[in-house]
C-alpha positions as CSV (number, residue, x, y, z in Angstrom):
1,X,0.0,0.0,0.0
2,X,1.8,3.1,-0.9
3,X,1.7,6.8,0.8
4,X,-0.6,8.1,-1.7
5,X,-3.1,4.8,-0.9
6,X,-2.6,4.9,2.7
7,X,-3.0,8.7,2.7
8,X,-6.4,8.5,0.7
9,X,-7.6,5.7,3.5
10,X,-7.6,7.8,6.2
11,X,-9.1,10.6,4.6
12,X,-11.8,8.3,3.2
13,X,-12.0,7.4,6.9
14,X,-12.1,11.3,8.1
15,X,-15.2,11.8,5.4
16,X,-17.1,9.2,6.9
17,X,-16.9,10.3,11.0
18,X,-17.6,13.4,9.6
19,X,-21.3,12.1,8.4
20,X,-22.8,14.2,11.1
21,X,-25.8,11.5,11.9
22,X,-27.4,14.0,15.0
23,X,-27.8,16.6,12.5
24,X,-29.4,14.9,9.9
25,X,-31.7,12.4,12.5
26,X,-33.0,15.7,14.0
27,X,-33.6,16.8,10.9
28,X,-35.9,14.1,10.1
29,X,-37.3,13.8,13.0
30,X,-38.4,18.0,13.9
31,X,-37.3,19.6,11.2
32,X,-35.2,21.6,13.4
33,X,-31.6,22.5,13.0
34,X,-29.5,21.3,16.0
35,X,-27.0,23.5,15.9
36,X,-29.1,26.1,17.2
37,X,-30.6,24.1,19.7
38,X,-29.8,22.7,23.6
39,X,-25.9,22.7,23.6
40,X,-25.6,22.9,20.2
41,X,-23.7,19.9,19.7
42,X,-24.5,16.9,17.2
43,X,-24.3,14.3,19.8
44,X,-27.0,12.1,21.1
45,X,-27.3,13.6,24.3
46,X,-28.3,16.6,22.4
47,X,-30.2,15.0,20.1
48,X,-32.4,13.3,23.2
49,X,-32.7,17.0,24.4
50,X,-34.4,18.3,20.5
51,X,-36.2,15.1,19.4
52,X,-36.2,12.5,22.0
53,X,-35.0,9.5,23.5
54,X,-35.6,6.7,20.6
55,X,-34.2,9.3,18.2
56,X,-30.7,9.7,20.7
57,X,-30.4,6.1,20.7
58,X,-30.4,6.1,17.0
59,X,-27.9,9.1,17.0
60,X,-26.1,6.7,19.2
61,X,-26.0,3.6,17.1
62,X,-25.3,5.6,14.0
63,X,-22.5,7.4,15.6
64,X,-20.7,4.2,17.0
65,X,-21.2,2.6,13.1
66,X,-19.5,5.0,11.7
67,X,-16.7,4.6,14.1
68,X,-15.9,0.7,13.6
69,X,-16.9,0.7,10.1
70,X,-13.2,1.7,9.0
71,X,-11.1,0.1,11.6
72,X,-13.3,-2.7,10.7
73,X,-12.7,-2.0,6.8
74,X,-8.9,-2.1,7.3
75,X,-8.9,-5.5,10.1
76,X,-11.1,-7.3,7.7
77,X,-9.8,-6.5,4.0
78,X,-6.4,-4.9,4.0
79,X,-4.3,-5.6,7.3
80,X,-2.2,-8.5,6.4
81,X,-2.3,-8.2,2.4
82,X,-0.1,-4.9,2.4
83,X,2.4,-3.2,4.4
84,X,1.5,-0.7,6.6
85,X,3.4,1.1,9.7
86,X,2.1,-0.7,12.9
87,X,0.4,2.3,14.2
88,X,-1.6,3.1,11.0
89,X,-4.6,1.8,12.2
90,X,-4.4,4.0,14.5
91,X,-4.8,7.1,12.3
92,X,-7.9,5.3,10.8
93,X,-9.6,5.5,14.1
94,X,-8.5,9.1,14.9
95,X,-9.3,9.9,11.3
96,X,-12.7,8.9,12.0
97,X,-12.8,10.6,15.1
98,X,-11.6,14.4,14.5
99,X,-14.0,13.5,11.3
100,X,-17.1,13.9,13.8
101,X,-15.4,16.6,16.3
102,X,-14.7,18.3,13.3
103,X,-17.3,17.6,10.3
104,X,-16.4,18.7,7.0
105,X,-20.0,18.8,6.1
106,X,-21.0,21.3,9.2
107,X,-18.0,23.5,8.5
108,X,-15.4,22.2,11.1
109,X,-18.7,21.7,13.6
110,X,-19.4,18.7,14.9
111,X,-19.7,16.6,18.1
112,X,-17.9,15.7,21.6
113,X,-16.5,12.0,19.7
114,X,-17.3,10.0,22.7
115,X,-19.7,7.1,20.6
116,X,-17.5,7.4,17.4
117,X,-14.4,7.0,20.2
118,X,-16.1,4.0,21.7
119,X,-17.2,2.5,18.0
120,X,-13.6,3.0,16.8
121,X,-11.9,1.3,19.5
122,X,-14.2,-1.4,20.2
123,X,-11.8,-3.1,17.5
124,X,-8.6,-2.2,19.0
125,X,-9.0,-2.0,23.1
126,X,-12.2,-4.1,23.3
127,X,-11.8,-4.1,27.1
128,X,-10.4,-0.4,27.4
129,X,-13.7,0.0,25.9
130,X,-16.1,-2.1,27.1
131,X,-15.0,-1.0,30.7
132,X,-15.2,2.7,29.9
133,X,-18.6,2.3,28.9
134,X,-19.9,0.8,31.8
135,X,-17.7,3.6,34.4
136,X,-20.2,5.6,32.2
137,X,-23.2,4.3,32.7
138,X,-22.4,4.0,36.3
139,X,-21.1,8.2,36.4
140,X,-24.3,9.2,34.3
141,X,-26.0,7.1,37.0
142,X,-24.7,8.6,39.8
143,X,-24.5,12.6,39.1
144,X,-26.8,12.3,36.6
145,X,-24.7,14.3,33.9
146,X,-23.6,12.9,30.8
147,X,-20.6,15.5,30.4
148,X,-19.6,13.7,33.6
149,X,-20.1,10.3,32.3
150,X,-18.3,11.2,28.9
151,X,-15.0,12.8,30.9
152,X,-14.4,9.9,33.2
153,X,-15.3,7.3,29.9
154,X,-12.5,9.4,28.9
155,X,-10.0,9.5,31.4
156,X,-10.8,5.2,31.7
157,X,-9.7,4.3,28.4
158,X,-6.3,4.7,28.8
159,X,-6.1,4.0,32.3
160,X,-7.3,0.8,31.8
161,X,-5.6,0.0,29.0
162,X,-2.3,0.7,30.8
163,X,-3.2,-1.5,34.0
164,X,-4.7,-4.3,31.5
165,X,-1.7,-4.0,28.7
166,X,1.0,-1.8,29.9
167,X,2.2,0.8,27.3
168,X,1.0,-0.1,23.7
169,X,0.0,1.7,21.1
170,X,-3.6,1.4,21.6
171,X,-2.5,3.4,25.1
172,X,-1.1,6.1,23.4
173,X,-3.8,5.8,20.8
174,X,-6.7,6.2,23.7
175,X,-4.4,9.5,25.4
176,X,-4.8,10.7,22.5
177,X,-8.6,10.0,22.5
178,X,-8.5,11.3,25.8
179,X,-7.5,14.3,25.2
180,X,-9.9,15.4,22.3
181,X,-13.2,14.3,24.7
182,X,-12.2,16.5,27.3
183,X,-11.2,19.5,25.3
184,X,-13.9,19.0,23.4
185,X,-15.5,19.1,26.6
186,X,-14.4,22.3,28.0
187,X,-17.9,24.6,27.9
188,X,-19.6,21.2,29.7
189,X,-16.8,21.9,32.5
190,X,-17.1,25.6,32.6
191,X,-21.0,24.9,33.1
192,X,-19.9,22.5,35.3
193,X,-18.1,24.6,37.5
194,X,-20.7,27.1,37.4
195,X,-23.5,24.9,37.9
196,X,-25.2,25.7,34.7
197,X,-24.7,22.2,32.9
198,X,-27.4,20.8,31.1
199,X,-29.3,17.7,31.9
């Protein structure tokens, strides 16, 4: 697989997270432009605030699917018949990540990453993830927040990948993961602080 192939792959990948699946399911569903809406954001949270829950756990689904489907893509069909670095799955995942923080389609806007996080990595840190998903649940649970849940979802992907597998690539890969849910983030913690966070 050479540059130019490889390069294409992941900006395939970036076109596809940036499919901005709130937008267009609140769309359908009120007619109503998200963006100017609750947080403003594209995620399903949101989306449960505008249109409802069945219509947030679609968001959800959607959101997720487009996260595994190129990691999946590149497991399935092309890891093993070419040569790629080691960490270039990697940049699939990320690729389809920033694609959703950052949509092409909603001119750089987009959402918080944390189901196309958890669809992208199911592949690669199936227990990282699995485990952050449930501190989720459990956080949401608890304080009743989902900016809450989504931060320490964050924050338990790596760390659990470092106490399950030490320092791998899929660590550094979730850090990185890490670090674009909580900046992305950062008005959710300001409200936070402030005790103005939504519901």
């Amino acid at each position: 697989m050479n540059l130019a192939a490889q390069i294409g792959f992941v900006f395939l990948s970036y076109l596809i997270g940036s499919i901005p699946f709130g937008y267009l399911v609140t769309r359908y569903a009120t007619n109503k432009n998200i963006l100017e809406l609750g947080s403003g954001n594209i995620g399903s949270t949101n989306v449960g605030r505008v249109s409802g829950k069945k219509f947030s756990v679609i968001t959800q689904v959607l959101d997720m699917t487009k996260g595994i489907i190129p990691v999946a893509v590149f497991i399935c069909f092309i890891k093993g018949r070419v040569v790629v670095p080691d960490y270039y799955v990697y940049l699939v995942a990320l690729a389809t990540i920033i694609g959703h923080d950052f949509s092409i389609y909603l001119k750089l806007k987009g959402g918080k990453g944390v189901n196309t996080t958890q669809g992208a990595s199911v592949l690669l840190a199936p227990y990282s993830a699995f485990i952050a998903a449930a501190v989720f649940y459990l956080v949401k649970w608890r304080f009743k927040y989902s900016s809450i849940g989504s931060i320490c979802l964050a924050i338990s992907l790596p760390a659990t990948e470092l106490i399950i597998h030490g320092l791998t690539l899929s660590f550094y890969y979730l850090v990185v993961c890490m670090v674009l849910i909580i900046v992305r983030h950062r008005k959710n913690i300001d409200r936070l602080l402030n005790k103005r966070e939504l519901l």
